[in-house]
LUMBADREN-567021 format. One record per residue (C-alpha): residue number from 1; residue in three letters; x, y, z. Coordinates in nm, 2 decimals, decimal comma. Example, Ala and Ser with C-alpha at 12.3 -4.5 7.8 and 13.67 -1.06 7.14 Angstrom:
% residues 2
<pt 1 'ALA' <1,23 -0,45 0,78>>;
<pt 2 'SER' <1,37 -0,11 0,71>>;
This chain:
% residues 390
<pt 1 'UNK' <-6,50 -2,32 1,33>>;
<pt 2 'UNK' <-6,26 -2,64 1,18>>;
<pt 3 'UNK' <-5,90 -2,55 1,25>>;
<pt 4 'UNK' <-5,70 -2,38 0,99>>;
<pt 5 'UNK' <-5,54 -2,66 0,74>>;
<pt 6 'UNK' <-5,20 -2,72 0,71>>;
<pt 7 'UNK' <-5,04 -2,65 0,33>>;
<pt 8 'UNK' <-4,96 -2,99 0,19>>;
<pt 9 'UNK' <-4,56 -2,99 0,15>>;
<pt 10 'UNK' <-4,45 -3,13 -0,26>>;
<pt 11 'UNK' <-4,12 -3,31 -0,21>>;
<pt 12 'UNK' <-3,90 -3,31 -0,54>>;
<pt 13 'UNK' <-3,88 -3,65 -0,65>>;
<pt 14 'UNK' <-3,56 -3,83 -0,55>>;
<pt 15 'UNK' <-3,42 -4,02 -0,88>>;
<pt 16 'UNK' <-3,21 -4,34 -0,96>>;
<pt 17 'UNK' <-2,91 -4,28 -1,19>>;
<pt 18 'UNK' <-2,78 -4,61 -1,36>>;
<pt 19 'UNK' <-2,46 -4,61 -1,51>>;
<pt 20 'UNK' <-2,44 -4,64 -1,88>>;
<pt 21 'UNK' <-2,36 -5,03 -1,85>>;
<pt 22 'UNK' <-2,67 -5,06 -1,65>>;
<pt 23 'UNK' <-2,87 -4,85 -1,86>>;
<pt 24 'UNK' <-2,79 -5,09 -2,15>>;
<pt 25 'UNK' <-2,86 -5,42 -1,93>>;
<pt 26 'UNK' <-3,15 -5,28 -1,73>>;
<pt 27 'UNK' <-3,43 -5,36 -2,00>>;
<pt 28 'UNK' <-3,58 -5,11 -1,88>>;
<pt 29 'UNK' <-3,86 -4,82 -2,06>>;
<pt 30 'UNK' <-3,72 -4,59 -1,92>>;
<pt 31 'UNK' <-3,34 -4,45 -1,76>>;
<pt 32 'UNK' <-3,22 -4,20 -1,56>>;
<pt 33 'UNK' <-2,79 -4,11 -1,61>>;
<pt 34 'UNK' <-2,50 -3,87 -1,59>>;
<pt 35 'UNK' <-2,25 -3,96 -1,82>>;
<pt 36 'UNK' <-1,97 -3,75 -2,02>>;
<pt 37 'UNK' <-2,01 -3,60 -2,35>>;
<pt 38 'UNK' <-1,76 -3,71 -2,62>>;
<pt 39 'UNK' <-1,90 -3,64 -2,91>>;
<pt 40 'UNK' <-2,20 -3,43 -3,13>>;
<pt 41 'UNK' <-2,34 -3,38 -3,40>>;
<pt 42 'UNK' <-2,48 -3,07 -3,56>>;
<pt 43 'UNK' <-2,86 -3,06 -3,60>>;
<pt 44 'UNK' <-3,05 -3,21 -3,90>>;
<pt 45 'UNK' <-3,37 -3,16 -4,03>>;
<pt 46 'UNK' <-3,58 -3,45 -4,03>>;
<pt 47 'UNK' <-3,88 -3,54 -4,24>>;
<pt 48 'UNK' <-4,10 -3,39 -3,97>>;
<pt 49 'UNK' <-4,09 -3,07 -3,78>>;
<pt 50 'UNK' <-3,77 -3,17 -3,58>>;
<pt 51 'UNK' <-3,47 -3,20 -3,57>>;
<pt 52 'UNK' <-3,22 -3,42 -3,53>>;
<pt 53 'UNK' <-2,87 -3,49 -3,36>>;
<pt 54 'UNK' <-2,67 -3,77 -3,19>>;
<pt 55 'UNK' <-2,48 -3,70 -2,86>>;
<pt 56 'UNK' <-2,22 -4,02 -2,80>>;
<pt 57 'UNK' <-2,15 -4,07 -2,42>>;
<pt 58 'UNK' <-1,89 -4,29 -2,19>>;
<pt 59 'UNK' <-1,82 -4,30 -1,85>>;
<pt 60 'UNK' <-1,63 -4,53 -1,64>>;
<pt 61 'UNK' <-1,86 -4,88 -1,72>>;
<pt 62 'UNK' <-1,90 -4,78 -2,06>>;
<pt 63 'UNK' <-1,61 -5,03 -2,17>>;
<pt 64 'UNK' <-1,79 -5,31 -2,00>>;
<pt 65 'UNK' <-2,12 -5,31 -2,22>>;
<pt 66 'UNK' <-2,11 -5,61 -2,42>>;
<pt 67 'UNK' <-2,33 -5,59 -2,79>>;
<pt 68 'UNK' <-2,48 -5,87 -2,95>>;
<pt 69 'UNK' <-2,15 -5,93 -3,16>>;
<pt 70 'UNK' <-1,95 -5,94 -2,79>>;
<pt 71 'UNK' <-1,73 -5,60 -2,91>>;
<pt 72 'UNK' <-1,69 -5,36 -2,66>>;
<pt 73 'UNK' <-1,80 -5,03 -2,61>>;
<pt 74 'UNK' <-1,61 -4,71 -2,64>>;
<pt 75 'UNK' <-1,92 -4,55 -2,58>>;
<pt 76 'UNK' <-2,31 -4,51 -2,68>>;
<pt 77 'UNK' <-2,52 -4,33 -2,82>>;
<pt 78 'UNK' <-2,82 -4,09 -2,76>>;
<pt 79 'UNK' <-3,12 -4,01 -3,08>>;
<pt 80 'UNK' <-3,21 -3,63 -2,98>>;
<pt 81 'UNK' <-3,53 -3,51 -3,11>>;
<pt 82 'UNK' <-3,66 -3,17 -3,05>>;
<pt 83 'UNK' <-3,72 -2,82 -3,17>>;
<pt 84 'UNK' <-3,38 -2,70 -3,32>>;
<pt 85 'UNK' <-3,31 -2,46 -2,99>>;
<pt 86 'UNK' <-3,41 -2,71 -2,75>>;
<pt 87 'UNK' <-3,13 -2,98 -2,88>>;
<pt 88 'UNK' <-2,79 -2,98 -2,64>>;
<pt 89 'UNK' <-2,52 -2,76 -2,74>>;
<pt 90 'UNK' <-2,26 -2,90 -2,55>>;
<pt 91 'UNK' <-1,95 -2,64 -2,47>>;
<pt 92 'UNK' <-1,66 -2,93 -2,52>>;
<pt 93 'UNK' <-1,62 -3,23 -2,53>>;
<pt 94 'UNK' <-1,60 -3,38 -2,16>>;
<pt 95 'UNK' <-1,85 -3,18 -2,08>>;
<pt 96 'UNK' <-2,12 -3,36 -1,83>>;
<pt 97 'UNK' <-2,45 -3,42 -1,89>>;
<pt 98 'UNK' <-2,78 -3,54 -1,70>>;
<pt 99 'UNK' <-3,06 -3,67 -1,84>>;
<pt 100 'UNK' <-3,39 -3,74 -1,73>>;
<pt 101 'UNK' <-3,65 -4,04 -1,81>>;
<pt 102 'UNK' <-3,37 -4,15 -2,15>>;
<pt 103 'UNK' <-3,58 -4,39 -2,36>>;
<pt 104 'UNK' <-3,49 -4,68 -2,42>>;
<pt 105 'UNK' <-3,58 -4,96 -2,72>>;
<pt 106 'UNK' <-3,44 -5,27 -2,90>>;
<pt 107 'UNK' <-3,39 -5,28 -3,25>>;
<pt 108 'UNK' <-3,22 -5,61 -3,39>>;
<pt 109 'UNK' <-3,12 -5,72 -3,08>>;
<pt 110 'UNK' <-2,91 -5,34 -3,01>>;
<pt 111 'UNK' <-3,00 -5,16 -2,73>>;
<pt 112 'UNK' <-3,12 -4,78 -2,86>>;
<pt 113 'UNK' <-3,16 -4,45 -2,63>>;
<pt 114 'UNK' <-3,38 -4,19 -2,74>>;
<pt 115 'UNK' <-3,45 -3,86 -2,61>>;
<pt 116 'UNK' <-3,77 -3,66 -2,74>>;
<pt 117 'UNK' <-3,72 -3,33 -2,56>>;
<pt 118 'UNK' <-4,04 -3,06 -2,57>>;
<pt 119 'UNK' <-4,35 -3,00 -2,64>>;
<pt 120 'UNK' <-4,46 -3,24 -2,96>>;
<pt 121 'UNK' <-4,64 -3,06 -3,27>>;
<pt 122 'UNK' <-5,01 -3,10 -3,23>>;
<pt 123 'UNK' <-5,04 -3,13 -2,85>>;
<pt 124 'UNK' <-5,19 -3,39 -2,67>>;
<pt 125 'UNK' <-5,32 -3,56 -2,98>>;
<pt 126 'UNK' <-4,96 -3,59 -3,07>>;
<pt 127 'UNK' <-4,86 -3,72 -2,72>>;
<pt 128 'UNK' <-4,85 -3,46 -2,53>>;
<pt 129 'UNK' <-4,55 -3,29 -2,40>>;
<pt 130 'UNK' <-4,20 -3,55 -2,44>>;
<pt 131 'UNK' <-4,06 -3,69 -2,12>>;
<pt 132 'UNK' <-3,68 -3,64 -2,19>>;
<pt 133 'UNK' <-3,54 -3,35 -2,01>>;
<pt 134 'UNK' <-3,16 -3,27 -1,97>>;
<pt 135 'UNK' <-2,90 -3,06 -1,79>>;
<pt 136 'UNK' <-2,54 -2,98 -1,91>>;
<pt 137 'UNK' <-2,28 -2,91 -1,67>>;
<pt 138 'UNK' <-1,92 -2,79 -1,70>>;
<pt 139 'UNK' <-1,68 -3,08 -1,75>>;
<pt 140 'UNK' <-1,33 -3,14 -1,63>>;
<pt 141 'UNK' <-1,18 -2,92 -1,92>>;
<pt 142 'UNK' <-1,33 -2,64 -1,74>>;
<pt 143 'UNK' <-1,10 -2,43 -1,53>>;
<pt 144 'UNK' <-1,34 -2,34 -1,23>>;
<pt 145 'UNK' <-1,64 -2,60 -1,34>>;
<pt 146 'UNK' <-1,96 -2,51 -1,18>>;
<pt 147 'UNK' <-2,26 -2,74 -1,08>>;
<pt 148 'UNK' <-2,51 -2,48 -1,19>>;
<pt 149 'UNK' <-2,62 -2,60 -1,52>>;
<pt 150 'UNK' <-2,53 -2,35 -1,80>>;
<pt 151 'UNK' <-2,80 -2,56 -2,03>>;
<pt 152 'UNK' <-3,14 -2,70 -2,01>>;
<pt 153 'UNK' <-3,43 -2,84 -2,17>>;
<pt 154 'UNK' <-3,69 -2,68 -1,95>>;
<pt 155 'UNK' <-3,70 -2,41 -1,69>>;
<pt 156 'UNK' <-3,80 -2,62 -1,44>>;
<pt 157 'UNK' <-3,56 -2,88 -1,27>>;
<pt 158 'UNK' <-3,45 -3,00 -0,88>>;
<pt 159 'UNK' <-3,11 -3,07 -0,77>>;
<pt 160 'UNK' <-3,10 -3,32 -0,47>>;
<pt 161 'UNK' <-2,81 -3,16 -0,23>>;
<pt 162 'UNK' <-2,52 -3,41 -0,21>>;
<pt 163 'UNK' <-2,65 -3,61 -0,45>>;
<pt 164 'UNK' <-2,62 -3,49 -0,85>>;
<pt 165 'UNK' <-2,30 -3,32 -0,69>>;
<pt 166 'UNK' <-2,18 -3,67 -0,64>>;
<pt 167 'UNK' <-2,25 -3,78 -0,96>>;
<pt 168 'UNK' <-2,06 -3,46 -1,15>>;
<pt 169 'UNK' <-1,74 -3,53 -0,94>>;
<pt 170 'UNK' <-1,73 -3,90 -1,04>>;
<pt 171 'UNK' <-1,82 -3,80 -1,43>>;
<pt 172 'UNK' <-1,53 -3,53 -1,35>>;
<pt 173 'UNK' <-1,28 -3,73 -1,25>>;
<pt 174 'UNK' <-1,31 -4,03 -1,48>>;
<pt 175 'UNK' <-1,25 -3,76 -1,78>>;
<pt 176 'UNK' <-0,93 -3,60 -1,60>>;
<pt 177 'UNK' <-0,78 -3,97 -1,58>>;
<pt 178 'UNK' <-0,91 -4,08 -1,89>>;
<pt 179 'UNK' <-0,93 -3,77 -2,17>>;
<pt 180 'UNK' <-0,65 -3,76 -2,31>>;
<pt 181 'UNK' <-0,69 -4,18 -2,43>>;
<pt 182 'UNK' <-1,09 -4,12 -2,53>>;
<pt 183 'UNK' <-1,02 -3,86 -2,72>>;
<pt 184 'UNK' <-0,81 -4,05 -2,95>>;
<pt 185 'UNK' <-1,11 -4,32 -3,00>>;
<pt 186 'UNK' <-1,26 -4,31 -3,37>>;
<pt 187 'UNK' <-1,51 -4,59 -3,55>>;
<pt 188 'UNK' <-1,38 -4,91 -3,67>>;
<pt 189 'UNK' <-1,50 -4,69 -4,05>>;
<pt 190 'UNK' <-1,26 -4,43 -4,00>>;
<pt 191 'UNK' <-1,01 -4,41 -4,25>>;
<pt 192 'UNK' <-0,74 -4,16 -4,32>>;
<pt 193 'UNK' <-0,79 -3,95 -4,64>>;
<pt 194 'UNK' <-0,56 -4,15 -4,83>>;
<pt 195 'UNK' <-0,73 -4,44 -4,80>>;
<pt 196 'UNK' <-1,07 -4,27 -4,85>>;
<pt 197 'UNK' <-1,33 -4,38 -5,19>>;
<pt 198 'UNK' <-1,36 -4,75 -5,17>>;
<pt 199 'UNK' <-1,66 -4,81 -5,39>>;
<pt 200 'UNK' <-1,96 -4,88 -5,24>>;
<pt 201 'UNK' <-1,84 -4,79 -4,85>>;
<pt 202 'UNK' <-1,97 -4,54 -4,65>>;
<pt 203 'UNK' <-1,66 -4,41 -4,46>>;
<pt 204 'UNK' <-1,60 -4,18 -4,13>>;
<pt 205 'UNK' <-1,32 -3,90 -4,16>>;
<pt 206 'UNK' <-1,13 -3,70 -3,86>>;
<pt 207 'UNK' <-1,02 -3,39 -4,06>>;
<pt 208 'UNK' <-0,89 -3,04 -3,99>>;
<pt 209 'UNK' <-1,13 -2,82 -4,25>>;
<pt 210 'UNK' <-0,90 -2,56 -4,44>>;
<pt 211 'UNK' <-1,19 -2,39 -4,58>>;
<pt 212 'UNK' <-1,54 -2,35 -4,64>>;
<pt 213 'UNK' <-1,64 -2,29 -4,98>>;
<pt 214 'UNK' <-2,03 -2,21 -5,18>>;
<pt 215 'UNK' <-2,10 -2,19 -5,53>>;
<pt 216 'UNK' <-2,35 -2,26 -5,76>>;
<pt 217 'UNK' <-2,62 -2,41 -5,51>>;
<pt 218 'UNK' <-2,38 -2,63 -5,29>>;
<pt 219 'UNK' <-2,07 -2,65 -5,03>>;
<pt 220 'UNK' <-1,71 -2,76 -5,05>>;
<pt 221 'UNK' <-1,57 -2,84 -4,71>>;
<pt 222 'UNK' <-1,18 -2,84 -4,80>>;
<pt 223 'UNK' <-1,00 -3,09 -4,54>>;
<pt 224 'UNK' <-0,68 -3,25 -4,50>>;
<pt 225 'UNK' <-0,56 -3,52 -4,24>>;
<pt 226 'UNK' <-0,18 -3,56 -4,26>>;
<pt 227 'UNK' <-0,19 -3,78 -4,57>>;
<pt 228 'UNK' <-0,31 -3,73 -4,94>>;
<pt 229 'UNK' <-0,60 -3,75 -5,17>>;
<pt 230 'UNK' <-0,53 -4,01 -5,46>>;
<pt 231 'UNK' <-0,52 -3,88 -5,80>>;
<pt 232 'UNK' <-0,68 -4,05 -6,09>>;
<pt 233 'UNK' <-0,64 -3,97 -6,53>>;
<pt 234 'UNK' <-0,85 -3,63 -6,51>>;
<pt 235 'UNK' <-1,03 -3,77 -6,76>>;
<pt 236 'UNK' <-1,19 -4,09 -6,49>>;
<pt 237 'UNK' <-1,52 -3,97 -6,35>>;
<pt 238 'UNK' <-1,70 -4,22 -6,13>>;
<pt 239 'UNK' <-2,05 -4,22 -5,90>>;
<pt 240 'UNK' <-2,28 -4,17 -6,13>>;
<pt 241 'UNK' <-2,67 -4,23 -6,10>>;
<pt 242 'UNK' <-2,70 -4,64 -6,26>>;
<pt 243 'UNK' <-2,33 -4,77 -6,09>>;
<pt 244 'UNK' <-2,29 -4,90 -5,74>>;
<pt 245 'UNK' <-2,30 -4,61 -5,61>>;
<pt 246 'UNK' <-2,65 -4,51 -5,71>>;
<pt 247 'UNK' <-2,82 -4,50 -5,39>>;
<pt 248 'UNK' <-2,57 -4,32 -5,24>>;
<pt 249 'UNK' <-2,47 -4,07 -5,48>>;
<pt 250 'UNK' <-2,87 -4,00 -5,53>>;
<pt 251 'UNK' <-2,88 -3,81 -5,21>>;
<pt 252 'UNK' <-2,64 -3,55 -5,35>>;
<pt 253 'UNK' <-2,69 -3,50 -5,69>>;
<pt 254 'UNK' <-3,08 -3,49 -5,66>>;
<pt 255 'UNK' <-3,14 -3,69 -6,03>>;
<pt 256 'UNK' <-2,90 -3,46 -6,22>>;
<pt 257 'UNK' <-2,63 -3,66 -6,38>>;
<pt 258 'UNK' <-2,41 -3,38 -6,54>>;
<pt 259 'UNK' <-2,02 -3,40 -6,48>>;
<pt 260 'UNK' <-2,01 -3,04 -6,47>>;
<pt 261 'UNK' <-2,27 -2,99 -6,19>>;
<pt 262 'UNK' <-2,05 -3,13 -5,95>>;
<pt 263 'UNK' <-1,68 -3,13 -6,11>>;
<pt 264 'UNK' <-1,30 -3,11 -5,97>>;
<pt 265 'UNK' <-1,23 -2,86 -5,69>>;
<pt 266 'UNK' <-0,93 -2,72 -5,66>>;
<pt 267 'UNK' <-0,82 -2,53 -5,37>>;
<pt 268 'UNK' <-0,47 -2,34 -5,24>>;
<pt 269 'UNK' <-0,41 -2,10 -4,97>>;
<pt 270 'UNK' <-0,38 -1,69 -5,09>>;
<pt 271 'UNK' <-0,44 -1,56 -5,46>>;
<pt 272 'UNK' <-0,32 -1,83 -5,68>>;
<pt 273 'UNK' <-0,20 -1,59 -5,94>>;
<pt 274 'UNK' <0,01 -1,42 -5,75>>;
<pt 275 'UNK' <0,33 -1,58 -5,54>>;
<pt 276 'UNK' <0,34 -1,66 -5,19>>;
<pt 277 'UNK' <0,63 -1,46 -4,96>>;
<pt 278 'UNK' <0,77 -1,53 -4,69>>;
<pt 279 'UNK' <0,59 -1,27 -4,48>>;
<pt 280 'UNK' <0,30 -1,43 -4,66>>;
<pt 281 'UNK' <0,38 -1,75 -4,45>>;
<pt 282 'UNK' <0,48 -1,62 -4,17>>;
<pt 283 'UNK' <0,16 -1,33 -4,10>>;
<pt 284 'UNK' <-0,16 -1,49 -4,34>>;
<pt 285 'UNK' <-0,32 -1,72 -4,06>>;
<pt 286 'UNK' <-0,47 -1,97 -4,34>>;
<pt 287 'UNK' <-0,14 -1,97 -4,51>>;
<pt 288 'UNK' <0,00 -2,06 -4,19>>;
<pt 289 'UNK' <-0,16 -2,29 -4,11>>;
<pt 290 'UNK' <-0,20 -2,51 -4,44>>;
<pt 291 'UNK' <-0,01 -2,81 -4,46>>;
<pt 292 'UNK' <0,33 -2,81 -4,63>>;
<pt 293 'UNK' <0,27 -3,18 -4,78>>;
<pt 294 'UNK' <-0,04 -3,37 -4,88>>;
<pt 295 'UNK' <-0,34 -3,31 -5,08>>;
<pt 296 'UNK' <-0,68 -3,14 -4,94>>;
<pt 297 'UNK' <-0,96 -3,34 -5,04>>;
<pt 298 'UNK' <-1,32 -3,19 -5,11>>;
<pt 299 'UNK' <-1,64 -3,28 -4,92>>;
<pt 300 'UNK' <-1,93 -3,19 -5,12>>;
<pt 301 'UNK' <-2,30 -3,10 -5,02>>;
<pt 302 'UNK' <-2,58 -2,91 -5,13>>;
<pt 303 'UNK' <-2,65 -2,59 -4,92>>;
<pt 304 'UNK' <-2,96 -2,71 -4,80>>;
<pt 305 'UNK' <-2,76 -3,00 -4,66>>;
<pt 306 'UNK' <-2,67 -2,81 -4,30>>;
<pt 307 'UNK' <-2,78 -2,43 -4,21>>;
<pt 308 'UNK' <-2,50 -2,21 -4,27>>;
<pt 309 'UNK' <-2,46 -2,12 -3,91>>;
<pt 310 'UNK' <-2,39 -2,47 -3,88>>;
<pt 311 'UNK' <-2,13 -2,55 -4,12>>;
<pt 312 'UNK' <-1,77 -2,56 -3,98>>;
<pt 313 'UNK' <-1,51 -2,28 -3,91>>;
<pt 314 'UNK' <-1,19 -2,30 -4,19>>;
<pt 315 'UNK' <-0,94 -2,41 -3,91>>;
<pt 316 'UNK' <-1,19 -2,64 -3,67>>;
<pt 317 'UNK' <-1,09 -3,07 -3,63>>;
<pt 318 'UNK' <-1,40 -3,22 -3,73>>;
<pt 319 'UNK' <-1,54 -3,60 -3,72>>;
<pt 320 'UNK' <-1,74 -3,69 -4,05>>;
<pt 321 'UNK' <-1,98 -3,94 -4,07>>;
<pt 322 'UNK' <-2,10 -4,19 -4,31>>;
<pt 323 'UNK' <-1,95 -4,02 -4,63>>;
<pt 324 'UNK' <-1,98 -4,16 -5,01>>;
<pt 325 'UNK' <-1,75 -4,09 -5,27>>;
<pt 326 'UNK' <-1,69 -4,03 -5,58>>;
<pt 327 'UNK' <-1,43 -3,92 -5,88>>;
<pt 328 'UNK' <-1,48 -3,58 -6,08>>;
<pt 329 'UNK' <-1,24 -3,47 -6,34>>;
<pt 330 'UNK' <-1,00 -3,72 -6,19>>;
<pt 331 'UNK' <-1,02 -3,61 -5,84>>;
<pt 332 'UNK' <-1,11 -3,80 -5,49>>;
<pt 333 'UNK' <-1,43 -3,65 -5,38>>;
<pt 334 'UNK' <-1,62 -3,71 -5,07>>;
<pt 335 'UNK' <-1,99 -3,65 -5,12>>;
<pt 336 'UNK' <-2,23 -3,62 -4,79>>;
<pt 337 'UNK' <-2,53 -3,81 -4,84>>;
<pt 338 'UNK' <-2,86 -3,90 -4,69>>;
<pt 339 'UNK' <-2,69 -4,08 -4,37>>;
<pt 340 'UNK' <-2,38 -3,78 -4,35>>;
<pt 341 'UNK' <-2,31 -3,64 -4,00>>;
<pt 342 'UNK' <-2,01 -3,39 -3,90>>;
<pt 343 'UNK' <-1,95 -3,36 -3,51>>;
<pt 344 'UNK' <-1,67 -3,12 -3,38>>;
<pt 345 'UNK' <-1,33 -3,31 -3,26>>;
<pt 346 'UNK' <-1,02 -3,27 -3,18>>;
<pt 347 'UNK' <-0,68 -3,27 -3,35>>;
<pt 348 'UNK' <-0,60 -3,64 -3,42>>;
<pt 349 'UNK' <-0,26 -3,62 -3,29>>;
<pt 350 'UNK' <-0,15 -3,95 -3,41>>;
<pt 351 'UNK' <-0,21 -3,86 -3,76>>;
<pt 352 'UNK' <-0,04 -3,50 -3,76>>;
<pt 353 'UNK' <0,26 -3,66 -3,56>>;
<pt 354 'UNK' <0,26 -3,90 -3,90>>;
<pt 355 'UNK' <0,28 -3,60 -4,08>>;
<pt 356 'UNK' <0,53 -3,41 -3,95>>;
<pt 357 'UNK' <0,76 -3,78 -3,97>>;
<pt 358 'UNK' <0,67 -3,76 -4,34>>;
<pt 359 'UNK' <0,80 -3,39 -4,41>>;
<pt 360 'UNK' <1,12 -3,48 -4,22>>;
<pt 361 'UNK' <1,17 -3,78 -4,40>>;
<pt 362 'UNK' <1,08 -3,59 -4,71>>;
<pt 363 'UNK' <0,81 -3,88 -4,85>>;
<pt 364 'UNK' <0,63 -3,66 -5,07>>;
<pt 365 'UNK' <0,36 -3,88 -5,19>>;
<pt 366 'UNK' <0,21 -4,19 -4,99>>;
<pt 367 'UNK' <-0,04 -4,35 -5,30>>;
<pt 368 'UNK' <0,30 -4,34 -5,55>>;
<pt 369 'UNK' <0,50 -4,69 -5,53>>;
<pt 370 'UNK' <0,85 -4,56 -5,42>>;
<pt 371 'UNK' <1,00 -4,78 -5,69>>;
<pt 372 'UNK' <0,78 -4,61 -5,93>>;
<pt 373 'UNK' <1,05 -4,48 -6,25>>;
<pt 374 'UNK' <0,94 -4,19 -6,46>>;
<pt 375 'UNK' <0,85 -4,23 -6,85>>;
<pt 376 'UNK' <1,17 -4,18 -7,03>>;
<pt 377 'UNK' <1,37 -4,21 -6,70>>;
<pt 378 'UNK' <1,66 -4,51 -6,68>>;
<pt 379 'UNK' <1,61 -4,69 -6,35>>;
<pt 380 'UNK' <1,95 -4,42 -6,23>>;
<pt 381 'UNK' <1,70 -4,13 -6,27>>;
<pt 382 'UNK' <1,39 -4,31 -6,14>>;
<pt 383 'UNK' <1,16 -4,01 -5,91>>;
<pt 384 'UNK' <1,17 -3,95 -5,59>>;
<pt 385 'UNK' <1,54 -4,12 -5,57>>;
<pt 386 'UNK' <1,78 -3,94 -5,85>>;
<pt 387 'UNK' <1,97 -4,21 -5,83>>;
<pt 388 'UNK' <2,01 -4,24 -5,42>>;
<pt 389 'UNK' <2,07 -3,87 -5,35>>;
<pt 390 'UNK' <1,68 -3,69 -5,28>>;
């Protein structure tokens, strides 16, 4: 008799992790990385069966990536692709996150990551099962963060001892010394509202969203900033299908070219019939929490645009993405289009301290000229003056 074999021991394999700034010089196919989460999207349908979203990362080389136009890097960003419940749902931002044979491509000289998570449609004809596989870990905003992943993309994954613990300290500790000056980091396109509508531009917001409204076959995000909406004649209307804005503007009106379809949206805190109290401001949350100055301005989509259990909360900071714009009834309108995004955020502290320095300075208006006189006014009894008293 031939002795008795012994069972062949499978060692998990041991991976490299690159930091981002490698992963973007490496030329590489393929990555491996832990990095910190500062941003995402909320899922998209694409033209296929997937979905889409983008997950923007840094860590502590991020700054030294160099693109073809030698600007640096506040961070990158990851192309998910997957089933709608197999796409990351990070907690928070800061959160960590591993990831597991990242894609990796050039496109006009960029360097693009791209994660296809899942089994493709059609099987092996299709390609088989995707590569991309990812953990998310608690990040530094978490008060007792644990290394157990509290997210996956598959059920099966190794953790080599010492080593990915290693790797969610470091992504720890750069995001406690660094949060607070990352969080503050918005595109070179992001404008505050009252600058908002240049014709032609495609233009990123950071908003608080004061409500959330449907009617008639599409959604009004209501958000405000910290500064105002400019006002046009009510009669100006602008955007339509055959102007600058054609291509743009055709992703939200879908061919239809009334006025009416899409006109002004007005929008105020409580019943606006009936007169607010004080208790009214003091106990109504909304009411609350609305800005005393400064006008909201109105986001519009179609409700097919995002599921409605992934719309915003009235009350969340939001980033938005690659907005258009128009003017209805003369009102400032954002309109989210083809390219549109929206990503959960943070206050923007910079622009609410602005705020509160307007109310205490009592600058009610920031597109009127302060010099502006009133019709039938003498230059004494020009607005916003009296004279030198206000």
């Amino acid at each position: 008799k031939g002795r008795a074999k012994t069972p062949r021991v499978v060692m998990p394999p041991t991976y490299e992790y690159l930091s981002l700034k490698d992963a973007y010089d490496a030329r590489r196919n393929e990555v491996n990385v832990y990095a910190v989460v500062t941003e995402w999207t909320v899922p998209r349908a694409t033209k296929g069966t997937d979905y889409h979203v983008v997950v923007k990362l840094c860590d502590d080389t991020v700054g030294d990536i160099l693109g073809p136009d030698n600007n640096g890097f506040t961070d990158i960003s990851v192309n998910f692709f997957a089933a709608k419940d197999l796409l990351p749902r990070p907690k928070k931002v800061g959160d960590v996150i591993r990831l597991h044979r990242l894609k990796v491509s050039q496109w006009e000289g960029r360097t693009q990551f791209v994660a296809k998570c899942g089994a493709m449609t059609g099987g092996a004809a299709a390609g088989g099962v995707a590569r991309c596989q990812y953990l998310l870990f608690d990040g530094a905003g978490h008060e007792h963060p644990s290394d157990e992943p509290y997210t996956r993309s598959s059920n099966n994954y190794t953790m080599e001892e010492g080593k990915d613990a290693g790797f969610l300290t470091r992504c720890r500790e750069f995001w406690r010394d660094n949060a607070s000056v990352m969080a503050m980091n918005d595109s070179g396109f992001t404008r505050p509202i009252v600058r908002f509508g240049k014709e032609g531009e495609l233009t990123d917001l950071h908003c608080k969203v004061l409500d959330v409204v449907k009617n008639r076959g599409k959604v009004t995000l209501v958000v405000w900033d910290g500064s105002d909406a400019r006002p046009f004649p009510p009669s100006v209307n602008s955007g339509r299908l055959g102007d600058s804005q054609e291509q743009s503007q055709e992703g939200v009106n879908g061919g239809d070219d009334e006025v009416d379809a899409y006109d002004a949206h007005y929008w105020m805190p409580g019943d606006p019939y009936a007169p607010l109290t004080e208790k009214d401001a003091r106990e109504d949350e909304m009411i609350r929490d609305t800005p005393g100055i400064g006008t909201a301005l109105p986001v519009v989509m179609r409700q097919f645009d995002i599921a409605a259990e992934d719309l915003p909360m009235p009350g969340a900071w939001i980033k938005l993405r690659q907005l258009a714009s128009w003017v209805r009834g003369g009102q400032m309108q954002a309109t989210y289009v083809h390219q549109s995004k929206w990503a959960p955020a943070e206050p923007n502290q910079v622009w609410l301290e602005e705020s509160a320095k307007r109310i205490e300075q009592r600058r009610v208006s920031q597109w009127a000229p302060e010099n502006q006189i009133g019709l039938g006014m003498s230059q004494g009894e020009s607005q916003g003056g009296g004279g030198g008293g206000g």
